[in-house]
N, C-alpha and C positions, 0 to 999 in steps of 0.2 A: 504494500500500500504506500505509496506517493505522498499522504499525510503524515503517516507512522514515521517515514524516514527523513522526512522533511525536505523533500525535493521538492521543488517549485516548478510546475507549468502551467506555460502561456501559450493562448492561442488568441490570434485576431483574424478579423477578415479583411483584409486589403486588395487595394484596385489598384492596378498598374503590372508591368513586369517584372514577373513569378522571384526571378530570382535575385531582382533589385531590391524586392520590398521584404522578401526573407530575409536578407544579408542586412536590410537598413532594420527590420525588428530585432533582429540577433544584438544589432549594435544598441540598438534601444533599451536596451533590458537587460544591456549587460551580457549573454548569454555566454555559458560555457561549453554549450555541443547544439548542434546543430543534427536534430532526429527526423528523417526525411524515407517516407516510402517509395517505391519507385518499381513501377509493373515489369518494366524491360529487365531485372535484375538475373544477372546473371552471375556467379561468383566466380567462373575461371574465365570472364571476360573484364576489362574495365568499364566503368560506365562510362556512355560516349560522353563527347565535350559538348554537342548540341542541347543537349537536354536540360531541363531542367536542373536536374539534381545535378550534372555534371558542370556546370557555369556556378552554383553554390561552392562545389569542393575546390575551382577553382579562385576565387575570387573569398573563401572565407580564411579570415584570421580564427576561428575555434574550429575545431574538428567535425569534421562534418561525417554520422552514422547513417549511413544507408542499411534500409530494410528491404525485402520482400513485400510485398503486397497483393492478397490472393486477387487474381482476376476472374 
């Protein structure tokens, strides 16, 4: 439980691109990981640079965790 251990999460909904307004919330809040689903995931591939989640890992100052995401 995320209470119990006292981890903090935040979620908002923002307008604009995906992975500008991730990377400017991260900065906002201080963030120490950046937790991001992602459908194309493949583990003995990288994730491309196009996407989404790959312009975050590129472009973030905190570690950015990629998941799985069932389709």
């Amino acid at each position: 439980n995320a209470r119990r251990q006292q981890i903090r999460i935040n979620w908002e909904v923002r307008f604009g691109p995906a992975s500008s307004e991730i990377l400017r919330l991260a900065a906002t809040v201080d963030a120490d990981l950046i937790l991001m689903p992602y459908d194309g995931f493949d583990a003995s591939q990288p994730v491309q640079c196009e996407t989404v989640p790959g312009a975050v890992i590129r472009a973030s100052p905190v570690p950015v965790l990629i998941v799985p995401c069932d389709s």
